[in-house]
N, C-alpha and C positions, 0 to 999 in steps of 0.2 A: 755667811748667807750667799754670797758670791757662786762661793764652790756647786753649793746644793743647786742653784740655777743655773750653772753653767750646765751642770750632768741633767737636769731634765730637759734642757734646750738640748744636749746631745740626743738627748732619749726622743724627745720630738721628732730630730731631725730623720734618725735611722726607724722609727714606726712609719714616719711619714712616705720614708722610700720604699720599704717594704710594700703600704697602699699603694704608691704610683705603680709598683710591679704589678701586685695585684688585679688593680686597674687594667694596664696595658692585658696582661692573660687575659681577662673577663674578657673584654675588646674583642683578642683575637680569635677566644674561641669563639662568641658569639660569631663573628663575620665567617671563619671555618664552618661552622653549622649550618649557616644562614645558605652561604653559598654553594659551598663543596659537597657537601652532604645532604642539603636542600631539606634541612628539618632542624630548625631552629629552636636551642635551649629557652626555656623560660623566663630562668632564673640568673642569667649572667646580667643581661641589666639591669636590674636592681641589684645583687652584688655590689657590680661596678661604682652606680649609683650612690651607694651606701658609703663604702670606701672614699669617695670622691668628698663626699660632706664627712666626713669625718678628718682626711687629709686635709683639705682648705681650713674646719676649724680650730685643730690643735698646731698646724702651722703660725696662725694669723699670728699667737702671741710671740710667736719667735719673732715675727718681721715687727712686731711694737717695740718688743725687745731690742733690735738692733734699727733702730727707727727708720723700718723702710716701709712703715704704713703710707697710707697716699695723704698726699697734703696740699694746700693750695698757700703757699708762701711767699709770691709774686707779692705779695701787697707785704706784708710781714718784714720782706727782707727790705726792706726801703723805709721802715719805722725807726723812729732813734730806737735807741739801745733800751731807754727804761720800757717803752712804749711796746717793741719786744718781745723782751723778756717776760713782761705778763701777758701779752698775747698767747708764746711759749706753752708756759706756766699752764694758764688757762685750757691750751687745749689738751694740753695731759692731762690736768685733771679731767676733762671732759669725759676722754676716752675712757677712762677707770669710773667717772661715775655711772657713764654707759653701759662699760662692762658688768657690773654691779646689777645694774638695774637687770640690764639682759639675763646674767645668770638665774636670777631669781624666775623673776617670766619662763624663762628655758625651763627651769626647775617646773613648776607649775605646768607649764606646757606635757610634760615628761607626765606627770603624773596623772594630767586627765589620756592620755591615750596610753595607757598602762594594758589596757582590755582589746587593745587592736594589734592584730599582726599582717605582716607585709606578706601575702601568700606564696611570691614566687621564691622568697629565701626563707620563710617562717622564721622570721626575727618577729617582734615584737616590736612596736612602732616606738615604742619609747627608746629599745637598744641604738635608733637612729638617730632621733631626734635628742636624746641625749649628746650629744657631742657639742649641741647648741650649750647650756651649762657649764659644761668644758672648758671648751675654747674661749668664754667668757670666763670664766674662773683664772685661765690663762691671762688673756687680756688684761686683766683685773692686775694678777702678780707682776707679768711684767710690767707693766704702765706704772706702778709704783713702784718699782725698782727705777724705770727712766727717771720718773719724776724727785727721788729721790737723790741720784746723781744727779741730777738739773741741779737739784738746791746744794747740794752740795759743791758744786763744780760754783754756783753763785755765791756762797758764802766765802770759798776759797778765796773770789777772784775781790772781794770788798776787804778781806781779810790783808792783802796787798796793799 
């Protein structure tokens, strides 16, 4: 199971660059148009726009995945050890039941704006807002991969 998440964390990473490029072009032609030529494209900001949510949501599971989500641990790290650990515990679970919850919402969200589309790229609102779903399906995967190294890395350490 390992392997198969390590290649989609690769797979994240390289779509995710590919958007940042994306991104940067949209950018520069907009500003090229805006300026130099003094007749500004429509449709590179939303593009860009587009791109930009969608890069941040399929990223997020990689940074849960290697636990560089933001956290507030100032008080955590000063707990005994048992006190902790299910601190720990706890907010991993949090994050996956969040995700969980989110995806579904996301999901539902997707399907009431199924009939709208964004005019300046003619995407369909849902192609967007879809990423919500995603990235929480993500979050959802990795968060239970962490949380299952947690326990396992804690049964090792009782198993001692």
């Amino acid at each position: 199971m390992k392997k198969i998440l390590d290649y989609l964390e690769k797979a994240i990473k390289i779509i995710s660059a590919v958007l940042f490029v994306g991104i940067m072009i949209m950018i520069m032609l907009q500003v090229f148009t805006r300026y130099v030529l003094n007749s500004s494209l429509s449709w590179t900001e939303q593009a860009a726009r587009v791109m930009f949510i969608w890069m941040i949501l399929l990223y997020a599971g990689v940074l849960v995945r290697n636990v560089a989500n933001l956290g507030f641990d100032l008080v955590v790290e000063k707990m005994p050890a048992g006190l902790k650990e299910g601190c720990l515990f706890f907010g991993e679970f949090m994050i996956i039941a969040f995700a969980v919850f989110w995806a579904f919402q996301g999901t539902k969200l997707c399907m009431s704006l199924a009939h709208f589309t964004l005019s300046g790229v003619n995407l369909p609102y849902n192609a967007v807002y879809s990423a919500q779903p995603v990235g929480a399906a993500l979050i959802a995967i990795f968060g239970t991969e962490v949380l299952v190294n947690h326990l396992r890395r804690r049964r090792g350490l009782e198993a001692k």
